[in-house]
C-alpha positions, 0 to 999 in steps of 0.5 A, a space after each residue: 044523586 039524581 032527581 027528575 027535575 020539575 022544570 025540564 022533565 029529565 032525570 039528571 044530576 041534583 044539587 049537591 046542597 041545597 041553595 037556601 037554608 029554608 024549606 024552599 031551598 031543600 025542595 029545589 035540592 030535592 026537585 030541580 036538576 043542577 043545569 036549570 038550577 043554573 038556568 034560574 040564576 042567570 034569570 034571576 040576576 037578569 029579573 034582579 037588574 031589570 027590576 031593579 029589586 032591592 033584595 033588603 026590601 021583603 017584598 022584592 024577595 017574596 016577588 024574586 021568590 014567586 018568580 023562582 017557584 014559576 020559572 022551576 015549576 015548583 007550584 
């Protein structure tokens, strides 16, 4: 299966599942191609290790989750 991914513009491969069991998770399997899905979880270990987010604390989450939506242009 294929999508046009909302980050790069380019028709390519999707996700085979989706990543989070949310809605969030089904609408990057819909909209994002697997390489910048892959692109997003290097920066978001790099923004996790930077920021030091502790992901228990819900508002480090909401933050690491703003920053997921901005980086694969889901807004």
């Amino acid at each position: 299966m294929t999508v046009t991914c909302s980050c790069c513009g380019v028709e390519a491969e999707a996700l085979e599942r989706a990543p989070m069991p949310t809605a969030l998770g089904r609408q990057v399997q819909a909209r994002v191609c697997r390489g910048c899905f892959k692109r997003w979880q290097a920066m978001q270990v790099m923004l996790i290790n930077e920021h030091r987010l502790n992901l228990l604390d819900p508002e480090a989450r909401r933050a690491l989750e703003g920053e997921m939506r901005a980086f694969l242009h889901l807004e």
